[in-house]
C-alpha positions as CSV (number, residue, x, y, z in Angstrom):
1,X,-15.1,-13.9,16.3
2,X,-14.1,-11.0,13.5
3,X,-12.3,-12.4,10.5
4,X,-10.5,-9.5,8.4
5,X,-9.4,-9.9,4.6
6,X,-7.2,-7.2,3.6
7,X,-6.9,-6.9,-0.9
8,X,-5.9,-4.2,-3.2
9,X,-2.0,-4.4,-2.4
10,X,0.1,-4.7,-5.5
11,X,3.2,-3.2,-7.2
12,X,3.4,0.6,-7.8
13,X,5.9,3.0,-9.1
14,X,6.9,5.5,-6.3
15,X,4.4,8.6,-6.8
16,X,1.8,6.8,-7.4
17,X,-1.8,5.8,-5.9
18,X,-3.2,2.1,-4.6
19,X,-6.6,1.6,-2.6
20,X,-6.5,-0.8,-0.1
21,X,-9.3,-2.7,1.2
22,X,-10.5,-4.5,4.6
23,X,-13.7,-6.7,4.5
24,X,-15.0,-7.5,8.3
25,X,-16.8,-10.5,8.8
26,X,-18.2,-12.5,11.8
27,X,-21.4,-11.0,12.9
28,X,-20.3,-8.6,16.0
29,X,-20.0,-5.1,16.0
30,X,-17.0,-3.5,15.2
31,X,-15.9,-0.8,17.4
32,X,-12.2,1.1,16.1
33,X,-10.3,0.2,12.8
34,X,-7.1,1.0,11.7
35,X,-4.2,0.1,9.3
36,X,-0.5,-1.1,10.2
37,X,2.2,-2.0,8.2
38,X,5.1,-3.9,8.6
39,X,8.8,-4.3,6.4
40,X,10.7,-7.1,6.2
41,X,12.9,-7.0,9.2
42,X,11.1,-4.5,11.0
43,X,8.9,-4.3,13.5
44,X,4.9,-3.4,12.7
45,X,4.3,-0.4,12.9
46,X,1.2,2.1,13.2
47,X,0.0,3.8,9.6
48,X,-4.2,5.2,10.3
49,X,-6.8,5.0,12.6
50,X,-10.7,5.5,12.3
51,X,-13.2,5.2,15.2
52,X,-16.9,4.4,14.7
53,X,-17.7,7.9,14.8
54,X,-15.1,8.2,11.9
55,X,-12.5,10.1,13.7
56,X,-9.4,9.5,11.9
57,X,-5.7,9.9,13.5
58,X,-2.1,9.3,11.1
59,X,1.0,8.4,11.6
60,X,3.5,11.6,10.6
61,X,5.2,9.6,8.1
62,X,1.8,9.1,5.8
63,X,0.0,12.3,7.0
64,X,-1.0,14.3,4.1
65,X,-0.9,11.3,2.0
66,X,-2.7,8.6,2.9
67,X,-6.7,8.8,3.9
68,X,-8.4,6.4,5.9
69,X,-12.3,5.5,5.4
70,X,-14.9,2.9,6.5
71,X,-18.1,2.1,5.3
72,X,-19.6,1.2,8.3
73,X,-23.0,-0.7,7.2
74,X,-20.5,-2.8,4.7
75,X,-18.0,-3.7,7.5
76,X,-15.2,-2.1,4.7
77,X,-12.4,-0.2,5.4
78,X,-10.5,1.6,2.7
79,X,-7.2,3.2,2.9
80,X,-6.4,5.2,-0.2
81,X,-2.4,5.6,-0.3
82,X,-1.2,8.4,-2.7
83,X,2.0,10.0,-3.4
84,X,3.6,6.7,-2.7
85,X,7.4,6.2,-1.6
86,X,9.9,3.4,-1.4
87,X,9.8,3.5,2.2
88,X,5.7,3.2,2.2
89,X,6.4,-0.8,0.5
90,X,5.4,-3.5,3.2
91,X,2.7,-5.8,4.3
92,X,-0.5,-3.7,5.4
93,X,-2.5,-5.1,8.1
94,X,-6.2,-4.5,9.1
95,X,-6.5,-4.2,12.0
96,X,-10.5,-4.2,14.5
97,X,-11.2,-4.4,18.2
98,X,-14.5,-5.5,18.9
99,X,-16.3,-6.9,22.0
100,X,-17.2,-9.7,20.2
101,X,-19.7,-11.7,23.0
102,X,-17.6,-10.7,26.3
103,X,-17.0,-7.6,27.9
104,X,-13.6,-6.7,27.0
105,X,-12.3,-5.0,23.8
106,X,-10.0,-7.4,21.9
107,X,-8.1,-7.0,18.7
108,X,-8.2,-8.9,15.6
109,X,-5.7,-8.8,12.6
110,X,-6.1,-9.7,8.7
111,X,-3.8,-11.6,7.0
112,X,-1.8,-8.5,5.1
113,X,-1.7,-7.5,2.2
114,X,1.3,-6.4,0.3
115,X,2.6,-3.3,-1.0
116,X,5.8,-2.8,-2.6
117,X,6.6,0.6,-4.5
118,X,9.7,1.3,-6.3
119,X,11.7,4.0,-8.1
């Protein structure tokens, strides 16, 4: 019902910047977005947050840091990472609920994008 494409990821030296992107797609309105991320062997874990009133919330470990921004009329979300550190390198996900057709909020996921910064 909502198909998310995540680009931007690449390789970065630690202290540096990288812009990610999220293109929505599908037709139905898109309620919340946010940004996850997950390391190999770890479990995915919550990065950003924006509503559709653009209410933004952070995890602690990126607050100050990363910003997260959606243009709403181009279904894009953005999430501009700067002062980038090792721990910071793993797959970023996109992440929309929407109520598509029914009545109940569901999630939908991108296919990542990776990030790997090193020293």
């Amino acid at each position: 019902q909502v198909q998310l494409v995540e680009s931007g990821g690449g390789l970065v030296q630690a202290g540096g910047s990288l812009r990610l992107s999220c293109t929505a797609s599908g037709g139905y309105r898109i309620n919340a977005m946010g940004w996850y991320r997950q390391a190999p062997g770890k479990e995915r874990e919550f990065v950003a947050h924006i509503t559709s009133n653009h209410l933004t919330n952070y995890a602690d470990s990126v607050k100050g840091r990363f910003t997260i921004s959606r243009d709403t009329a181009k279904n894009i979300l953005y999430l501009q990472m700067n002062s980038l550190k090792t721990e910071d390198t793993a797959v970023y996900y996109c992440n929309a609920d929407s109520f598509g057709t029914g009545y109940y909020l569901i999630d939908y996921w991108g296919q990542g994008t990776q990030v790997t910064v090193f020293s």
